[in-house]
mmCIF file of the C-alpha atoms, coordinates in Angstrom:
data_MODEL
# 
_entry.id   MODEL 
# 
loop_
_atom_site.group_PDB 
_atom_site.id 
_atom_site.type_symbol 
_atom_site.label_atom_id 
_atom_site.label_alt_id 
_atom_site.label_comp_id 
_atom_site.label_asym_id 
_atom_site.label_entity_id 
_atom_site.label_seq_id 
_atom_site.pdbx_PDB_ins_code 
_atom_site.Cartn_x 
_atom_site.Cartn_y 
_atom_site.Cartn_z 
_atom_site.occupancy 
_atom_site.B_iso_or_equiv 
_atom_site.pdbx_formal_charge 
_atom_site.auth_seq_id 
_atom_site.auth_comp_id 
_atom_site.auth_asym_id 
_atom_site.auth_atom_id 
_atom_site.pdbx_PDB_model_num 
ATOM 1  C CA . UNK A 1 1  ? -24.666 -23.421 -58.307 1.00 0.00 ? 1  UNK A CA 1 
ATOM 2  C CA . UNK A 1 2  ? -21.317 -23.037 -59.560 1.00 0.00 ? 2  UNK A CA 1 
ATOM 3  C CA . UNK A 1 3  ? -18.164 -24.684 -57.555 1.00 0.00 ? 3  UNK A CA 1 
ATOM 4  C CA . UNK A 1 4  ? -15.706 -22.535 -59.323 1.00 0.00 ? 4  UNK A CA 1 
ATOM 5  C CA . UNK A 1 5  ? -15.156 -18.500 -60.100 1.00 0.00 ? 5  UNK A CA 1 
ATOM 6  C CA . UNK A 1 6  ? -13.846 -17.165 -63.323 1.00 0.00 ? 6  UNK A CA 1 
ATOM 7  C CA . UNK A 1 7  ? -10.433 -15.825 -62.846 1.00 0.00 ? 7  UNK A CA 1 
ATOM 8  C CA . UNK A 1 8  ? -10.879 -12.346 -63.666 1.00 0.00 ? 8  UNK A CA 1 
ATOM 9  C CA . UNK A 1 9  ? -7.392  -12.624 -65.613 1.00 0.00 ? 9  UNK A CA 1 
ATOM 10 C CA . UNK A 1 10 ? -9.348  -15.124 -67.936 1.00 0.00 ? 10 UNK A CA 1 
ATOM 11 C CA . UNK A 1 11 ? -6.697  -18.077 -67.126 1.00 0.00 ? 11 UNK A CA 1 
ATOM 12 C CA . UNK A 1 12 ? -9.753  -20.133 -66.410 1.00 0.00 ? 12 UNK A CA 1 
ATOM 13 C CA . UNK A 1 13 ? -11.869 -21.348 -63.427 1.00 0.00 ? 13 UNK A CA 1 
ATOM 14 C CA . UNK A 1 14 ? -10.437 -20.757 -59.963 1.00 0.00 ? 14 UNK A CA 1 
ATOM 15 C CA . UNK A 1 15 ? -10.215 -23.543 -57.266 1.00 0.00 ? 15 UNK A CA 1 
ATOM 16 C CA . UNK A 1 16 ? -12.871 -22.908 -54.322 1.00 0.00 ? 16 UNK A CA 1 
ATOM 17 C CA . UNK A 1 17 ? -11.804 -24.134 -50.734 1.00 0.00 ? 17 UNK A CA 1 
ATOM 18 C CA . UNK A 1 18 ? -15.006 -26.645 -51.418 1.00 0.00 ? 18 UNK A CA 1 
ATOM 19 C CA . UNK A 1 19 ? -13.516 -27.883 -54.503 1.00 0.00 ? 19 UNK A CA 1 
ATOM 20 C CA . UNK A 1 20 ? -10.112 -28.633 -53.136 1.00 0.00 ? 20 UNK A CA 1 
ATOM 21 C CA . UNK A 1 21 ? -12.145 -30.662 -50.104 1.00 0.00 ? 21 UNK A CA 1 
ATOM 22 C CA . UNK A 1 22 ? -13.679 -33.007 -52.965 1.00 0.00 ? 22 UNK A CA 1 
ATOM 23 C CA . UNK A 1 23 ? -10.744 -33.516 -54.257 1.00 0.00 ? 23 UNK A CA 1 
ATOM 24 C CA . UNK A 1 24 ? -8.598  -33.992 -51.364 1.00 0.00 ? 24 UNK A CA 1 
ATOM 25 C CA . UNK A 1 25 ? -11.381 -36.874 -50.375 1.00 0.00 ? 25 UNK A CA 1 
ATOM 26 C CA . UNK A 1 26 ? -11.280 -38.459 -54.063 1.00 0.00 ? 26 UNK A CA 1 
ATOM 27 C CA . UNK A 1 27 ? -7.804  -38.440 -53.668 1.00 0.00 ? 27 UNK A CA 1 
ATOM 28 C CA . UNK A 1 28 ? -7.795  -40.249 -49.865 1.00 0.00 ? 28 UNK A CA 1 
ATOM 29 C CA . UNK A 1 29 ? -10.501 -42.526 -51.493 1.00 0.00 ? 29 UNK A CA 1 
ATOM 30 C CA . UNK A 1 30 ? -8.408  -43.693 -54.340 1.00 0.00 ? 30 UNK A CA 1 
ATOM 31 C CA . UNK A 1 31 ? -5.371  -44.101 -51.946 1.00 0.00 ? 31 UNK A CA 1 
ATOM 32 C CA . UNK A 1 32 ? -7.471  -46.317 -49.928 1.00 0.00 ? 32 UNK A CA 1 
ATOM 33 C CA . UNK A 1 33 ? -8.878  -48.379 -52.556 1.00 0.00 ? 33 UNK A CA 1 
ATOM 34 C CA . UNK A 1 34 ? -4.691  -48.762 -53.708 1.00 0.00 ? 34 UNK A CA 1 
ATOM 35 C CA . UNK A 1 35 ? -4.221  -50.055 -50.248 1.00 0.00 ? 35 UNK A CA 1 
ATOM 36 C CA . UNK A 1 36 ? -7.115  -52.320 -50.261 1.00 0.00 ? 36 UNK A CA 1 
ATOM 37 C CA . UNK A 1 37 ? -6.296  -53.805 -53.205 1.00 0.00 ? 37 UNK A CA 1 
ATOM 38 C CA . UNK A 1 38 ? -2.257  -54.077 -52.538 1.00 0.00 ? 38 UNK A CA 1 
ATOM 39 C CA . UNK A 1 39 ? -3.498  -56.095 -48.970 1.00 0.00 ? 39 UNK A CA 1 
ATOM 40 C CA . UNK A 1 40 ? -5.396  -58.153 -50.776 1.00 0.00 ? 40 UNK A CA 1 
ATOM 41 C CA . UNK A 1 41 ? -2.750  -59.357 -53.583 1.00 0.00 ? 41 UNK A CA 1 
ATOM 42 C CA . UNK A 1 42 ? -0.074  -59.698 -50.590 1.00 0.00 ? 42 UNK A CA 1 
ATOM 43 C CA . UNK A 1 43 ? -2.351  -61.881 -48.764 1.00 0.00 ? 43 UNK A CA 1 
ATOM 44 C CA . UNK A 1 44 ? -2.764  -64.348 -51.616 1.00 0.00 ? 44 UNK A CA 1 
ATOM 45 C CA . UNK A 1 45 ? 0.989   -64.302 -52.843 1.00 0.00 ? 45 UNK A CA 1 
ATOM 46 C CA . UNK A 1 46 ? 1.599   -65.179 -49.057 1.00 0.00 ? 46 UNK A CA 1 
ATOM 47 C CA . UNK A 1 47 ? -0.718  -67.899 -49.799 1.00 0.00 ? 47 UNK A CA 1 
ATOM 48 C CA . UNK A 1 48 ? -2.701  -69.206 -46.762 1.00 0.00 ? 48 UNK A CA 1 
ATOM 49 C CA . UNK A 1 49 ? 0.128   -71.479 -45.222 1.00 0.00 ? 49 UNK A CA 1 
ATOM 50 C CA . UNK A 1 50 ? 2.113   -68.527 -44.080 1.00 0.00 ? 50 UNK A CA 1 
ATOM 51 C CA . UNK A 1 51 ? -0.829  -66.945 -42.694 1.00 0.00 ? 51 UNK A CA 1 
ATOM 52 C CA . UNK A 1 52 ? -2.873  -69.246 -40.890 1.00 0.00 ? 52 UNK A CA 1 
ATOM 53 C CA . UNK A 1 53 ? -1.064  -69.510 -37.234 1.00 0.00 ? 53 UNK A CA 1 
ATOM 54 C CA . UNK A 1 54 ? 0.785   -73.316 -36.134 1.00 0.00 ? 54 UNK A CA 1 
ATOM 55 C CA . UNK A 1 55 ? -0.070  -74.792 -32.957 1.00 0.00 ? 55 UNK A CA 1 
ATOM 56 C CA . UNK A 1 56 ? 0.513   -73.102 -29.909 1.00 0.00 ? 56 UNK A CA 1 
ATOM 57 C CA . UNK A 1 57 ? 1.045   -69.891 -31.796 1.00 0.00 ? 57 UNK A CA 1 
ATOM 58 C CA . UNK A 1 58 ? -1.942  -67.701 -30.637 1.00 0.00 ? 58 UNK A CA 1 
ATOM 59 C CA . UNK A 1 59 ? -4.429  -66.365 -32.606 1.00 0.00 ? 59 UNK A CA 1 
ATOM 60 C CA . UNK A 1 60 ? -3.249  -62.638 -31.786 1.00 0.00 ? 60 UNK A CA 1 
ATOM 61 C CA . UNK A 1 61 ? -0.546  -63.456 -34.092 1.00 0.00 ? 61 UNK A CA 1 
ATOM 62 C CA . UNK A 1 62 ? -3.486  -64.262 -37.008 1.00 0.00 ? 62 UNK A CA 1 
ATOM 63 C CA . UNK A 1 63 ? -4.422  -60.047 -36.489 1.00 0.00 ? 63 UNK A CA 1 
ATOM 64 C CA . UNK A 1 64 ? -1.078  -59.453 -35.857 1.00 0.00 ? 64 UNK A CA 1 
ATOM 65 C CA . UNK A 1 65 ? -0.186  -60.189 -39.315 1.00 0.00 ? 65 UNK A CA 1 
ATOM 66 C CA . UNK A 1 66 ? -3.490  -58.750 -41.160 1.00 0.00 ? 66 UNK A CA 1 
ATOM 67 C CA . UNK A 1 67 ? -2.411  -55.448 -39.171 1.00 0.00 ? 67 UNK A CA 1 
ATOM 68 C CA . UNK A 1 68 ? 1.195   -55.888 -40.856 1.00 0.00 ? 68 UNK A CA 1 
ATOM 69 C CA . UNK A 1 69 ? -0.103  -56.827 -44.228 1.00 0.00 ? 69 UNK A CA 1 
ATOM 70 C CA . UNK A 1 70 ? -2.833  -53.697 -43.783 1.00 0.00 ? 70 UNK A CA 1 
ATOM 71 C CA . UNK A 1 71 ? 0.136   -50.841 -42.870 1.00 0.00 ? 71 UNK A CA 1 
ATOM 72 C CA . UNK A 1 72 ? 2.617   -52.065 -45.675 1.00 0.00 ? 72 UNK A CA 1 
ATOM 73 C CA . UNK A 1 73 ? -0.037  -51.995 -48.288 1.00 0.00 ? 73 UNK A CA 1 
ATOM 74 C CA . UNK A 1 74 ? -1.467  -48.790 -47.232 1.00 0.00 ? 74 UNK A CA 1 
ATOM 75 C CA . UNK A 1 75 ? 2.113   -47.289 -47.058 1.00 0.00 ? 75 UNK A CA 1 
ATOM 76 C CA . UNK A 1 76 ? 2.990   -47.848 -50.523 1.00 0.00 ? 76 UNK A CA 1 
ATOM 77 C CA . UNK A 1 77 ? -0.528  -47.082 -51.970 1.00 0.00 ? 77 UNK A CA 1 
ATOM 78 C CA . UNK A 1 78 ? 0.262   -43.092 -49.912 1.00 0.00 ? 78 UNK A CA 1 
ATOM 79 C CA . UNK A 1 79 ? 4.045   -43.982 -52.166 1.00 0.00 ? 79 UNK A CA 1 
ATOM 80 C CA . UNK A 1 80 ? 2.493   -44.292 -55.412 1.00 0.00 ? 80 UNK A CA 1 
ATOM 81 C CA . UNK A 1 81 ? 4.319   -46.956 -55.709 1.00 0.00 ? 81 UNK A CA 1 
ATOM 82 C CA . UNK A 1 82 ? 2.012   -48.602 -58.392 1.00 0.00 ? 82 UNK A CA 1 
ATOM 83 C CA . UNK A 1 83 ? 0.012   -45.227 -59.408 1.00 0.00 ? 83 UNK A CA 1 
ATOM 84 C CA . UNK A 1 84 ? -3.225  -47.222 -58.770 1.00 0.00 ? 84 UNK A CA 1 
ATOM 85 C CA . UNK A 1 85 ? -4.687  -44.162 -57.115 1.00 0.00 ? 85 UNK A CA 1 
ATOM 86 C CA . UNK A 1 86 ? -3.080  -41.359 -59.465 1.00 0.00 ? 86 UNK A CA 1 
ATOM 87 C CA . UNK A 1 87 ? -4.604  -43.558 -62.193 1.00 0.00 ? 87 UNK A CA 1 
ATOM 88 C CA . UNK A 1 88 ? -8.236  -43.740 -60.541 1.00 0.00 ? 88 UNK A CA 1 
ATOM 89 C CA . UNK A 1 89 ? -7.798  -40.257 -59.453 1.00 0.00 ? 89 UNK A CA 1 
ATOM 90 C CA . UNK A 1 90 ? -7.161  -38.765 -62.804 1.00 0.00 ? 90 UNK A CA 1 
ATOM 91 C CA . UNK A 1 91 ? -9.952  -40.843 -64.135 1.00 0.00 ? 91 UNK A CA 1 
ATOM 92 C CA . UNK A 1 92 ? -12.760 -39.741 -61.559 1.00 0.00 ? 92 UNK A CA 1 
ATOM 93 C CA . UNK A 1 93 ? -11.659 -36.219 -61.714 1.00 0.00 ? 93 UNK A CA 1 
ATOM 94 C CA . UNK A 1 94 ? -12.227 -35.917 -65.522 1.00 0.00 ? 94 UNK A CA 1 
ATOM 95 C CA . UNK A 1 95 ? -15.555 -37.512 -65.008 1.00 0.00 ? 95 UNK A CA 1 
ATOM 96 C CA . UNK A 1 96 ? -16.336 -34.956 -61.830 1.00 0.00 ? 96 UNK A CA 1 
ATOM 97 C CA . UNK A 1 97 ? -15.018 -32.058 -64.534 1.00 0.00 ? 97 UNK A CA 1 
ATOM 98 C CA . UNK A 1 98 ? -17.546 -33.362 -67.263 1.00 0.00 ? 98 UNK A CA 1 
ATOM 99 C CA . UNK A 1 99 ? -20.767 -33.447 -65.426 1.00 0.00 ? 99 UNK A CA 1 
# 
């Protein structure tokens, strides 16, 4: 079956609400995978001394600063701020447009 209807004014296929839910998702997917991957390069240039808790430091402050390190990276992969996801988004949605 079709996702998309022929604009009657012959502009070209017209965006169906089920449509715009796939690519709302592929767009929070990419965004996520941004974050993912901007937590995981902050964690190593922190390097492993800065985040492995002294003694007599609790090990609440171990999550403590994954939860920091998560809610910075995922803030600037929603930003854009290194077009990781518009990249990967534009990329899957050609491939979605091919098939």
């Amino acid at each position: 079956m079709n996702d998309s209807l022929i604009d009657p004014i012959g502009a070209g296929p017209v965006a169906t609400p089920r449509v715009d839910a796939e690519n709302r998702q592929l767009r929070e997917a990419c965004q996520k995978f941004e974050g993912m991957l901007l937590g995981i390069m902050m964690k190593e240039s922190l390097g492993e001394s800065m985040l492995e808790s002294s003694e007599g430091e609790g090990g609440g402050l171990d999550s403590f600063r994954e939860f920091c390190i998560e809610q910075v990276a995922n803030t600037m992969a929603e930003s854009s701020s290194l077009g990781i996801a518009d990249q990967l988004y534009a990329e899957l949605g050609m491939e979605g447009g091919k098939q």
